[in-house]
N, C-alpha and C positions, 0 to 999 in steps of 0.2 A: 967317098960316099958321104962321109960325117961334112965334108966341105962343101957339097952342093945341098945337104938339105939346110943347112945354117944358111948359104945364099938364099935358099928360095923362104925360111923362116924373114929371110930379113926384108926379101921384098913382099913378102904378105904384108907385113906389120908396116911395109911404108905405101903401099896401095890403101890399108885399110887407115891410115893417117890421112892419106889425104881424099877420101870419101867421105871421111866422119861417120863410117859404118860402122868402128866396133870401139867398146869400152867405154871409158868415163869419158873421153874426150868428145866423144856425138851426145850421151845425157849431158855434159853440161854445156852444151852449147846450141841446143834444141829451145826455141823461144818459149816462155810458159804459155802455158796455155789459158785461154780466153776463157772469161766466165760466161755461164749462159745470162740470160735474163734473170730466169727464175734462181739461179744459184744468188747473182748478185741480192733480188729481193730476200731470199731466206738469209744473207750474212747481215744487212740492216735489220732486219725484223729481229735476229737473236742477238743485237747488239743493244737492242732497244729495252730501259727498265719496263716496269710494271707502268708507274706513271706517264712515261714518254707513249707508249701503248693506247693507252685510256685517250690519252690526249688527242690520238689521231679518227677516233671515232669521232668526236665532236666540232662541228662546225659555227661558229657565231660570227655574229654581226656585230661591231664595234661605234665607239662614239666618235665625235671629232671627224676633223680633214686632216688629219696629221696623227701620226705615232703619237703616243703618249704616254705618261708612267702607267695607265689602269691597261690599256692595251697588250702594251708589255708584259705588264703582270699575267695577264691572260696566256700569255703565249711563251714566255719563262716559266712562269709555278704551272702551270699545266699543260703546256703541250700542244696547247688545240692545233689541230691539223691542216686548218682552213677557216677564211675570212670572205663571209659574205658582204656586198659594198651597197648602200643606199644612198639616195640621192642627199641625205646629209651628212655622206661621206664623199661628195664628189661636186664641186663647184667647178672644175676645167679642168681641162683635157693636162694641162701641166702640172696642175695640180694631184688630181685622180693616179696621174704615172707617177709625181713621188709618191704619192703615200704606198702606193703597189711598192715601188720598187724599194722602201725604208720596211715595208711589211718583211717580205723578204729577204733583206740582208739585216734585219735586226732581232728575224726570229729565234735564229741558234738553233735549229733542229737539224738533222742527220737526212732529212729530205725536204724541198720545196714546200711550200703553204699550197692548198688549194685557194685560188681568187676566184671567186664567183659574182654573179651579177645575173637579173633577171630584166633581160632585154629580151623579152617575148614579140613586142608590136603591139601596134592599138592602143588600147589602155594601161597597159603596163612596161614602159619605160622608162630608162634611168640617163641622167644627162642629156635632156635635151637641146641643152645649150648647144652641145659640143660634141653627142654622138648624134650621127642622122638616126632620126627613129623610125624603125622601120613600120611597113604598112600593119594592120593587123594581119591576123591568120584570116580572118572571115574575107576580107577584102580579098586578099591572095587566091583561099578557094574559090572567091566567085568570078574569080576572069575565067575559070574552065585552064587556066594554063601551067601546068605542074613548074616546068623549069623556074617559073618564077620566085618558087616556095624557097629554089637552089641557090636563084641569087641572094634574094635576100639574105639567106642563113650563111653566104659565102661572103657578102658585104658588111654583114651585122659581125663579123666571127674576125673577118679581119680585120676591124674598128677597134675591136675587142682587145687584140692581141696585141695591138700597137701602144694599145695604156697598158700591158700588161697581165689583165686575166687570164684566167685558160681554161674556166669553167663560165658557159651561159647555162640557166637553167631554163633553158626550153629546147626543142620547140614543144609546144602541147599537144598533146597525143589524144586530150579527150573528142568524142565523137558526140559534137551538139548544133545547133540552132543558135550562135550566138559569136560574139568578136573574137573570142581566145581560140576556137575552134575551126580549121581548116575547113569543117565538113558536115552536117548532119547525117552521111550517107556514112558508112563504115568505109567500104575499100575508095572510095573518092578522098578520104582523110585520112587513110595510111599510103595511097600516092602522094600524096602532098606531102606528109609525114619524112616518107623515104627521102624523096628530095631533098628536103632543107636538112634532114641527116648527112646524105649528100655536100651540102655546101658547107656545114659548118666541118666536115672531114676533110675537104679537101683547104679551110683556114686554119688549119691544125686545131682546129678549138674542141674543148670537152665539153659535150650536151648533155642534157638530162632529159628524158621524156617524163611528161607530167600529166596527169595528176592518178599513178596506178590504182585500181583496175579500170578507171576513167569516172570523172566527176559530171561527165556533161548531161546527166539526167536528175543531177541535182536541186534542190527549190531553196537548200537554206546554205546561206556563207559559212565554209568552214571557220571564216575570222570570227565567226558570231556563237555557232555551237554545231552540237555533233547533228548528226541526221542519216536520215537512213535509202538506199536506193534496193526496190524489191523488187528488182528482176529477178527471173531465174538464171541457174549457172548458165544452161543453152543459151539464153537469150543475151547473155555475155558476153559470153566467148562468139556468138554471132556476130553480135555488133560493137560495144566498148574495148572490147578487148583486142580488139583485130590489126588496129594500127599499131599497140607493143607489140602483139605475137609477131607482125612482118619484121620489123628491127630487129628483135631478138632471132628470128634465122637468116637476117643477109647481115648482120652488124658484127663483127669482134666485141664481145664483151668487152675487154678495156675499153673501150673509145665513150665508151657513155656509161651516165647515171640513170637507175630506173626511181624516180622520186614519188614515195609512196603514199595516196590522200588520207584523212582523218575520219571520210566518212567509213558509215557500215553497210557491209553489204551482204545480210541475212543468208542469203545463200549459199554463202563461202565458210562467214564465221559467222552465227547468231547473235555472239557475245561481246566481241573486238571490233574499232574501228581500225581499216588494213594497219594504218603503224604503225599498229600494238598486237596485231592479230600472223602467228606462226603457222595459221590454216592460209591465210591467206599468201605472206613474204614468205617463208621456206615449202610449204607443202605443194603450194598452187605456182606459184612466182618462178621458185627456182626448182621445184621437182618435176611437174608437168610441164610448165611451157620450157624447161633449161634455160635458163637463165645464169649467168655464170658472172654477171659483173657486178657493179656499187649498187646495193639499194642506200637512199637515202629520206628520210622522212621529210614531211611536210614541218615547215615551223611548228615545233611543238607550245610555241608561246601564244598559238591561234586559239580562242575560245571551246573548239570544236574538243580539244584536252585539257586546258589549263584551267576549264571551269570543275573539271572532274577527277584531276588525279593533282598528284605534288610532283613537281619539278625533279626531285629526289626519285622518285619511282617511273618517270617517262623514260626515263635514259634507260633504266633498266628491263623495262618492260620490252620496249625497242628495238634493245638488241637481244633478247631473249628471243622474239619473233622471227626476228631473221635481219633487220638492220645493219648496214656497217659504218652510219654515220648517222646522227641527234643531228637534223639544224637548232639553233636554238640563237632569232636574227637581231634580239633587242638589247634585252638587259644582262648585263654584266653577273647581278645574283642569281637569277636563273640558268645563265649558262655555268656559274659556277657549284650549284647545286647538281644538274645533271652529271656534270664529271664526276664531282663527290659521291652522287647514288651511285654509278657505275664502277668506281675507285673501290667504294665498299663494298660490292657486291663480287670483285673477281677476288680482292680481296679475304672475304670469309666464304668463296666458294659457291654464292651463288650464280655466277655464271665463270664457267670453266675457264681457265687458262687458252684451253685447246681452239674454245669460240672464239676468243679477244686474238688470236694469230690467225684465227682465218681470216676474219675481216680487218684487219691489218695488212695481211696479205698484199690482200687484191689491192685495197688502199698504195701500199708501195709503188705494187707491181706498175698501175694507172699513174701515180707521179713520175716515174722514171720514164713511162714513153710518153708524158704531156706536159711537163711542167720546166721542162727546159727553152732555154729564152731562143 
């Protein structure tokens, strides 16, 4: 008896050998397991100082065609998370790819830089020499033929990606009568909208829709000063509003930036222009319409702020609202004043810990699925 249950003891223990069903020998030889996404971004983001943090909310504009000691500095002592490019940062196409790719591999950060560039069409493009520039928007809308809106944002996006970027800031999403604008008609400019979202998803490129809750009823430059647009909320959400709302329920939040204008729009907030205003970014933006991706501000170096507040206080204002990225495209002391107000402020607790990781978050989250070559 004692002799066949030790047989059958001995061949349990060698069937379960070679299953790798039982004991330490199946746990240690089970492959580890995969992080999610989101696990990956929570171990960067608690890896990250206080400073490194701060750094990734702020976006600028640099000098020169080439890396430099003040650049670096930029992107060494503080962090910044992202580097907008202008046409006096950009003489060729050979040129434009190194500086991207010296930005890049010279930054030292624990995630990719955001590269941006505002290759809209029409009026506002960058390297003409050596990117084809694309039509305007007004042109586009008026052939009546949406798929076009696709190529283009699918031939501008892969233009893009070949020097390197992986942020355009467009397409424009305002609803007007004029070149930057798809459409005067509301739903004629969020089909056109869709599409060139469309094309620039399918060049892997990150967009930004411009200029939130829409500027196209506007009379004064925001480069010039503030001003005001007095529709009511209904009249809104009717018609300016209509091409963010459609993106915002067919788009995944990661894939794009919602970039917020400097005007005021009395019926949201009396007192703020969007920027700066938390009735409008958190209450309206991301509470009512859900919104769940990057808001980022207009140049806060635009007249429309920089005649009325200190540089020190925009950064903070900003993201107190709901922001999770200052552009700030010019000067070197300006963009380093914005950190420094932000710096100080999670610092002595005026804007929480808790805030500066959510919008780092999504900041990560958005690098890891678009910032890879």
């Amino acid at each position: 008896m004692m002799k066949w249950k030790k047989s059958l003891a001995l061949l349990t223990a060698a069937l379960c050998f070679l299953s790798l069903g039982c004991g330490s020998s199946a746990q240690q030889s089970a492959a580890p397991k995969e992080k999610t996404l989101d696990e990956q971004v929570d171990e960067i983001v608690d890896s990250m100082t206080t400073t490194e943090k701060v750094g990734q909310m702020v976006m600028i504009g640099i000098q020169g065609t080439e890396v430099s000691d003040d650049s670096l500095y930029m992107l060494h002592q503080y962090h910044m998370g992202g580097v907008i490019l202008f046409d006096r940062n950009m003489k060729s196409a050979e040129q434009t790819q190194k500086l991207i790719s010296d930005l890049q591999g010279q930054a030292e950060q624990k995630v990719p830089l955001f590269i941006g560039v505002d290759e809209e069409g029409g009026p506002v493009v960058r390297g003409k020499d050596f990117i084809k520039p694309p039509a305007s928007e007004q042109a586009i809308g008026q052939t009546g033929k949406v798929p076009r809106a696709e190529e283009s944002a699918r031939q501008t996006g892969e233009q893009l990606k070949k020097l390197g970027f992986n942020v355009n800031f467009a397409p424009v999403a305002d609803v007007g009568n004029y070149k930057r604008s798809f459409s005067p008609d509301a739903e004629q400019a969020a089909k056109f909208v869709q599409a060139a979202t469309q094309g620039y998803e399918e060049a892997h490129m990150m967009y930004a829709l411009k200029h939130f809750p829409g500027i196209g009823r506007g009379t004064v430059d925001s480069h010039d000063d503030i001003s005001a647009i007095n529709a009511s909320k209904e009249d809104l959400l009717a018609k300016d509003i209509v091409p963010f709302k459609s993106i915002i329920e067919q788009r995944q939040p990661e894939d794009y930036f919602i970039l917020v204008s400097h005007l005021k729009y009395p019926a949201l907030d009396a007192q703020n222009p969007a920027s700066l205003s938390k009735a409008i970014q958190t209450d309206f933006l991301r509470g009512e319409l859900g919104y769940h991706g990057l808001i980022i501000t207009d140049d806060v170096e635009m007249g429309a702020l920089a005649k009325h507040y200190s540089f020190r206080e925009l950064g903070v204002r900003a993201v107190e609202a709901g922001s999770d990225i200052v552009l700030v495209c010019h000067e070197y002391p300006h963009e380093t004043d914005v950190y420094l107000g932000l710096l100080d402020a999670v610092n002595d607790g005026t804007i929480p810990m808790e805030r500066i990781n959510e919008s780092v978050h999504r900041i990560v989250k958005a690098k890891l699925l678009h910032t890879k070559s």
